[in-house]
C-alpha positions in Angstrom: 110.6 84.3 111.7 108.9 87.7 111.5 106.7 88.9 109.3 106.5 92.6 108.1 103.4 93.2 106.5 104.0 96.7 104.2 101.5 99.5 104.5 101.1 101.7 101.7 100.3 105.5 101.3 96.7 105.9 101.2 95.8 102.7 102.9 94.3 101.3 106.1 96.6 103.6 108.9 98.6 105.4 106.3 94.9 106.7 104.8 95.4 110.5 105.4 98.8 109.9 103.0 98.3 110.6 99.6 98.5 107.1 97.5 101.6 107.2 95.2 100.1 106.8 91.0 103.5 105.6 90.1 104.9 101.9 90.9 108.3 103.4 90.8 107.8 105.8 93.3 106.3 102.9 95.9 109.5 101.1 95.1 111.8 103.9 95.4 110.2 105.1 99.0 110.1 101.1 100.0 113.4 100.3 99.0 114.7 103.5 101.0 112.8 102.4 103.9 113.3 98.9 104.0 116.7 98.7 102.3 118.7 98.6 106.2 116.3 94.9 106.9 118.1 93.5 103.4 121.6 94.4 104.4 124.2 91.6 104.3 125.1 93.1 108.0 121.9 91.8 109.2 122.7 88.0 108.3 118.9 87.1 108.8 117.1 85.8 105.6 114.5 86.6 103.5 111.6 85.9 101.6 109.4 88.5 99.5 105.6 87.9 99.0 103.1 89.8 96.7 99.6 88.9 95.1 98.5 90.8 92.5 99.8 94.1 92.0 101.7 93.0 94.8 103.1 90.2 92.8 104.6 93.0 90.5 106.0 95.3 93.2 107.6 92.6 94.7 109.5 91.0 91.7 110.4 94.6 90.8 111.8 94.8 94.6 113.5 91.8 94.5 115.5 93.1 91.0 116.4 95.6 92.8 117.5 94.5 95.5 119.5 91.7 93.5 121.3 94.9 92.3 122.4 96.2 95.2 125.9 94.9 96.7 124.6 96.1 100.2 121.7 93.6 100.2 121.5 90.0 100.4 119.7 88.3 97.5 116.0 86.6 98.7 116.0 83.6 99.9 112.4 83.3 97.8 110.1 85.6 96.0 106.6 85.2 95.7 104.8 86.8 93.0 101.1 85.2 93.7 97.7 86.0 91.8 98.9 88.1 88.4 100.7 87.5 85.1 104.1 87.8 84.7 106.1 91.7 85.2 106.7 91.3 81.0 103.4 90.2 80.4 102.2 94.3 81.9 100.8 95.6 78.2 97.0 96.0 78.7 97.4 93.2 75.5 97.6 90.6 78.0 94.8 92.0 80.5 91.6 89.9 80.4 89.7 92.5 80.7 88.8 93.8 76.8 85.7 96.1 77.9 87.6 97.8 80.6 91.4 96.9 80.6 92.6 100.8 82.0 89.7 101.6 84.4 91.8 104.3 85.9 90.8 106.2 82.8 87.4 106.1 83.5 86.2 109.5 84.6 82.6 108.7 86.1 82.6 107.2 89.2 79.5 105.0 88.5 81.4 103.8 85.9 84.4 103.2 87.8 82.7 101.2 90.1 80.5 98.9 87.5 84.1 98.4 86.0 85.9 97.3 89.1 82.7 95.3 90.2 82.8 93.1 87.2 86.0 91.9 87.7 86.3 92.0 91.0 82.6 91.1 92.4 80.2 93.5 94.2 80.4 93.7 97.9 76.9 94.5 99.4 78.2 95.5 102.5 80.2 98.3 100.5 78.4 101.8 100.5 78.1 104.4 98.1 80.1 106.8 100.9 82.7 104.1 101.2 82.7 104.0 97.2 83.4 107.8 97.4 86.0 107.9 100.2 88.4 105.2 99.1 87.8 105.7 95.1 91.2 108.1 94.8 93.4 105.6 96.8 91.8 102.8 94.5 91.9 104.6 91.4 95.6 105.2 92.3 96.1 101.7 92.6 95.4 101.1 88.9 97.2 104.2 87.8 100.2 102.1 88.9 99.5 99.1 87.5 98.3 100.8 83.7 101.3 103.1 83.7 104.5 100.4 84.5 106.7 99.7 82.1 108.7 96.5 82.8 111.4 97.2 79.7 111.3 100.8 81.1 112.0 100.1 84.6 114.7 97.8 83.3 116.2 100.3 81.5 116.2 102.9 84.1 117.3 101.1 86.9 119.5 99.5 85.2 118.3 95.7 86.4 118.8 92.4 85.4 115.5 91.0 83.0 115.6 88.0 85.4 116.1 86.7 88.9 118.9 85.2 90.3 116.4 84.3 93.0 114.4 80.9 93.7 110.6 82.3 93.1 107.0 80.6 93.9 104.1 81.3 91.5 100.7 80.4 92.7 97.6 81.2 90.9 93.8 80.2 91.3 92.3 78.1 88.3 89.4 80.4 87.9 90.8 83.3 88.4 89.2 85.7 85.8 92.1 88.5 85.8 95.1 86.3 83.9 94.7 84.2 81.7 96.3 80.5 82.5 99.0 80.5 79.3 100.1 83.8 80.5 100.4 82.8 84.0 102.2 79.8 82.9 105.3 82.2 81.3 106.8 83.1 84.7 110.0 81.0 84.5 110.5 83.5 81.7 111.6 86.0 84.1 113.5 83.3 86.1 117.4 82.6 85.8 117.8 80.5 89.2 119.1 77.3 88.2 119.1 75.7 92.0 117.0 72.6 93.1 114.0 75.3 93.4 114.2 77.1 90.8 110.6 78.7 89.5 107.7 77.0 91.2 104.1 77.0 89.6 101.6 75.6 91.5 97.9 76.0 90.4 95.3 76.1 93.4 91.5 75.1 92.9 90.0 78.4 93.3 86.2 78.8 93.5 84.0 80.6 90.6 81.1 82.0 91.7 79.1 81.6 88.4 79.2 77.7 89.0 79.2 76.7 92.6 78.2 73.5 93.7 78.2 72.0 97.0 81.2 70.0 95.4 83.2 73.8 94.9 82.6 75.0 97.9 83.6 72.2 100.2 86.1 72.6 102.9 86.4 77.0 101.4 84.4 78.4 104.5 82.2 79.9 101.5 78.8 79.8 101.2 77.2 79.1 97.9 75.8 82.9 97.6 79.5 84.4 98.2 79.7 87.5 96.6 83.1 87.9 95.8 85.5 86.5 92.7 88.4 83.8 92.6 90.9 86.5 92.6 90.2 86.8 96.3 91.3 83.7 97.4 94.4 85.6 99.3 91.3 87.1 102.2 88.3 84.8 101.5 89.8 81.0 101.3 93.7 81.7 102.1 94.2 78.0 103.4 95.6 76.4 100.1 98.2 79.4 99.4 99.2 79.7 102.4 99.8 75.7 102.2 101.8 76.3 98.8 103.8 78.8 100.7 104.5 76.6 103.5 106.0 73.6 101.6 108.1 76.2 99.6 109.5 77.8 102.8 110.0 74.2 104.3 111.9 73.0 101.4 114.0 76.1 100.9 115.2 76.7 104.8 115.9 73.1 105.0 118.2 72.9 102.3 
């Protein structure tokens, strides 16, 4: 199996590229690029994972894909840490002080808006704040300007999957709210053996650590961070859900 880990404008190597504002425009430059991997030629299956705004971008790629003769359907998608694609209306966002930081002009605000949702890491400067704040600001742009019954529209794609999908969120995870999280079948038409997975993982909240919480994490008690960043902090019980999923589905 390989795994292809996607880089984005704006990020890590890709840094000097100018971050794209629009989720459209990432999944009109990534289907482009990736579209010769999904070809039915290739005969080599699939499976597409995202957490958080990743979990959006890839159920968006995985529509379109599904709409493309050329490409083989997914043999899972993974849409991992966020509310459901229909669920995008800043009415759904937990966050009512803030819900379109993006907006925010002032970069000290910016920065006390993503910190309270996101956790305040001290090792973070305030010239790293100032050097990566377009590239993250970007980032929000595209999640506070899609438009699931837009993009429908214009692509001209399905409302649902065809394709088996795996939903995992953390139970204290601050940026959905659990009833919301819970309405991804919605967006689910696969009637297999699979179908649409939840799975709820224990997630750790920082506001009420115990030695009980933070047992077999890695985490100290003082961690800085939030539950919404189980996917680089305390991976093991996602990656776990995503194992059993893959096992089940490949030996079918």
């Amino acid at each position: 199996m390989r795994l292809l880990p996607i880089e984005m404008k704006g990020r890590n190597a890709r840094f000097n590229e100018k971050a794209l504002e629009s989720m459209n425009d990432v999944l009109d430059e990534m289907e482009m690029e990736l579209r010769p991997i999904f070809s039915k030629e290739c005969k080599q299956a699939y499976v597409l994972f995202g957490f958080s705004l990743g979990a959006w971008i890839a159920f968006e790629l995985a529509r379109r894909l599904e709409r493309d003769p050329a490409c083989a359907n997914p043999a899972l998608v993974a849409c991992c840490g966020n509310r459901p694609n229909h669920l995008c209306s800043e009415y759904y966002d937990p966050d009512i002080v803030a819900p379109r930081i993006a907006q925010i002009a002032d970069a000290k605000l910016f920065w006390k808006a993503f910190e309270r949702r996101y956790g305040s890491n001290p090792d973070m400067t305030e010239e790293m704040k100032a050097r990566i704040l377009p590239n993250i600001r970007c980032d929000f742009k595209q999640v506070e300007t899609y438009d699931y019954k837009e993009t429908t529209e214009k692509y001209r794609l399905n409302e649902r999957l065809e394709s088996p999908m795996l939903c995992v969120g953390a139970k204290n995870d601050k940026r959905y709210h659990a009833m919301d999280f819970e309405r991804w079948p919605e967006l689910c038409s696969n009637n297999g053996k699979f179908g649409c997975r939840k799975k709820w993982v224990r997630g750790v909240d920082p506001n009420l650590y115990t030695d009980e919480s933070v047992k077999g994490t890695g985490i100290a008690k003082e961690y800085w961070g939030t539950p919404h960043r189980l996917i680089v902090d305390y991976p093991d019980e996602l990656i776990l859900e995503l194992q059993n999923a893959l096992r089940e589905i490949f030996s079918s």
